[in-house]
N, C-alpha and C positions, 0 to 999 in steps of 0.2 A: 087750812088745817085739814081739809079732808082729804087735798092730795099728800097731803105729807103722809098721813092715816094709810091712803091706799099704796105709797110709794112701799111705806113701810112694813106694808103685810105683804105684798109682791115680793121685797125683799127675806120677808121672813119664811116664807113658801120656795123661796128660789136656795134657800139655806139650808132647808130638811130635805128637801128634791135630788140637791147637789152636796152635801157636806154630809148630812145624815142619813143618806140612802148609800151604800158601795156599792159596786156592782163591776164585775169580771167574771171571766173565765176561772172556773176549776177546776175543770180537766177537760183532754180532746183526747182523743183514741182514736186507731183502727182496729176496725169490724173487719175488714179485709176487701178483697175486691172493689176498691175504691169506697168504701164506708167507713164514716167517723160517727164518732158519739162526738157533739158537744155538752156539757155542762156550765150553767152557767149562771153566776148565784147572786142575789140579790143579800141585803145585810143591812136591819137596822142597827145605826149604833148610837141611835140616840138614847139609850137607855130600854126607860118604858115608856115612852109614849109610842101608839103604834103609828104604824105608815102604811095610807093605803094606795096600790096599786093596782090599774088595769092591767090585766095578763099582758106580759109583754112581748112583743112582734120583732123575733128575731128574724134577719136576716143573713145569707151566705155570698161569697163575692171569691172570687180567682182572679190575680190578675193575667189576663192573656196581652199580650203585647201594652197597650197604653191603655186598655178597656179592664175595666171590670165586669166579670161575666158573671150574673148571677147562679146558682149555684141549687139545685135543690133539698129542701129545711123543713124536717116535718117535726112536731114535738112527739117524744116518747109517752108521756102521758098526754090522752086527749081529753081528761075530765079533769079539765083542770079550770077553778073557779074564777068568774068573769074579773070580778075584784078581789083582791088578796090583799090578808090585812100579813103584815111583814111586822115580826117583834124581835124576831132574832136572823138567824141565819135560813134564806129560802132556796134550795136548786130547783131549773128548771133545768131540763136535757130534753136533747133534741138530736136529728140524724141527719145525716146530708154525705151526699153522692161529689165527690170532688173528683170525678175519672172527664178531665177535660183533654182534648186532642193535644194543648199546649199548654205553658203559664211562664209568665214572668221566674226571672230568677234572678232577684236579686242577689241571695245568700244562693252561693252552687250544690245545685240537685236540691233546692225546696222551692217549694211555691208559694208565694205571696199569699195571702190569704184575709179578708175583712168581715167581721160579723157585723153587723147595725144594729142596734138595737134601740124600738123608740117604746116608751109608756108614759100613758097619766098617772103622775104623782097630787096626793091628796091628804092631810092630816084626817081625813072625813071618810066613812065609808061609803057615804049620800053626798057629794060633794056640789056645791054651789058654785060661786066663781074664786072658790080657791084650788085649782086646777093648774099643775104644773107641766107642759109636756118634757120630757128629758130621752134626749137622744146619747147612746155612747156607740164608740166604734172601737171593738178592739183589732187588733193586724197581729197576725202569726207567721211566722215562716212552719208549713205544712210539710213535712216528707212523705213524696207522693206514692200511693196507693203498690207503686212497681218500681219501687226504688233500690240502688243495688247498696247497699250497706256498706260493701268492699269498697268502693269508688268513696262512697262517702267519706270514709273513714282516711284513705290515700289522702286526700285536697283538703278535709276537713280538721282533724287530727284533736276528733273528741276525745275525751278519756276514757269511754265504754262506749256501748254501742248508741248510734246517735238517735238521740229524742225524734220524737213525735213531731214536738212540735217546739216552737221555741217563739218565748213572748216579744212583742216587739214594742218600743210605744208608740202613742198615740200620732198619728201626722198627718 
């Protein structure tokens, strides 16, 4: 009975972590000379009960040939509290330098791009061993920092002028 007990609350932690926590990208932008804003928002949709989180530790990635290069990722706010209680919709933004010498190209003239994202998840703000870690990866195609729009626009044959950035899923 107790492992059924503890299967069943692992489960029930692994359910508000991963079904009632969302979490994506909101927007990416260039700042210019190889600088983006990311945003990047966490969302309880469980209603009200709240969710709590350790500030979470994004990370940036290029892909240059078969490597992923990491990339560097500072947050825009740095007082930003150790645990966050999540009831509604949270952004977090952050900045990162993507002027790499090369990058993959999958999609022509953009660049591969992966954020990581890992944090403890917890229905508790003092958490015991109900502690979830959850890791997400989002992938972007990136249009790089010196990209010529013309070209894009020839090979590409967007309707306006081409995005920023374009979502990719998860792989």
């Amino acid at each position: 009975m107790r492992a059924r007990a503890h299967r069943e609350r692992l489960a029930a932690l692994e359910a508000m972590a991963l079904a009632g926590l969302r979490a994506s990208i909101e927007s990416l932008t260039h700042e210019g000379d190889g600088r983006y804003a990311l945003t990047l928002y966490l969302w309880n949709v469980t209603g009200d009960r709240p969710i709590y989180v350790m500030a979470p530790s994004v990370r940036a990635y290029v892909q240059v040939g078969r490597v992923w290069q990491e990339v560097p990722l500072r947050p825009i706010e740095e007082r930003v509290p150790a645990v966050l209680k999540i009831t509604g919709k949270q952004l977090y933004r952050y900045t990162f330098d993507a002027k790499v010498a090369d990058f993959a190209r999958l999609l022509p003239h953009y660049m591969h791009v992966r954020f990581s994202n890992s944090m403890l998840v917890s229905p508790r703000s003092t958490p015991g061993d109900d502690l979830f870690e959850r890791r997400d990866d989002y992938y972007v195609y990136l249009k790089p920092w010196n990209a010529d729009d013309e070209a894009i626009l020839k090979e590409m044959k967007f309707p306006g002028a081409p995005p920023t950035w374009i979502s990719m899923p998860a792989h």
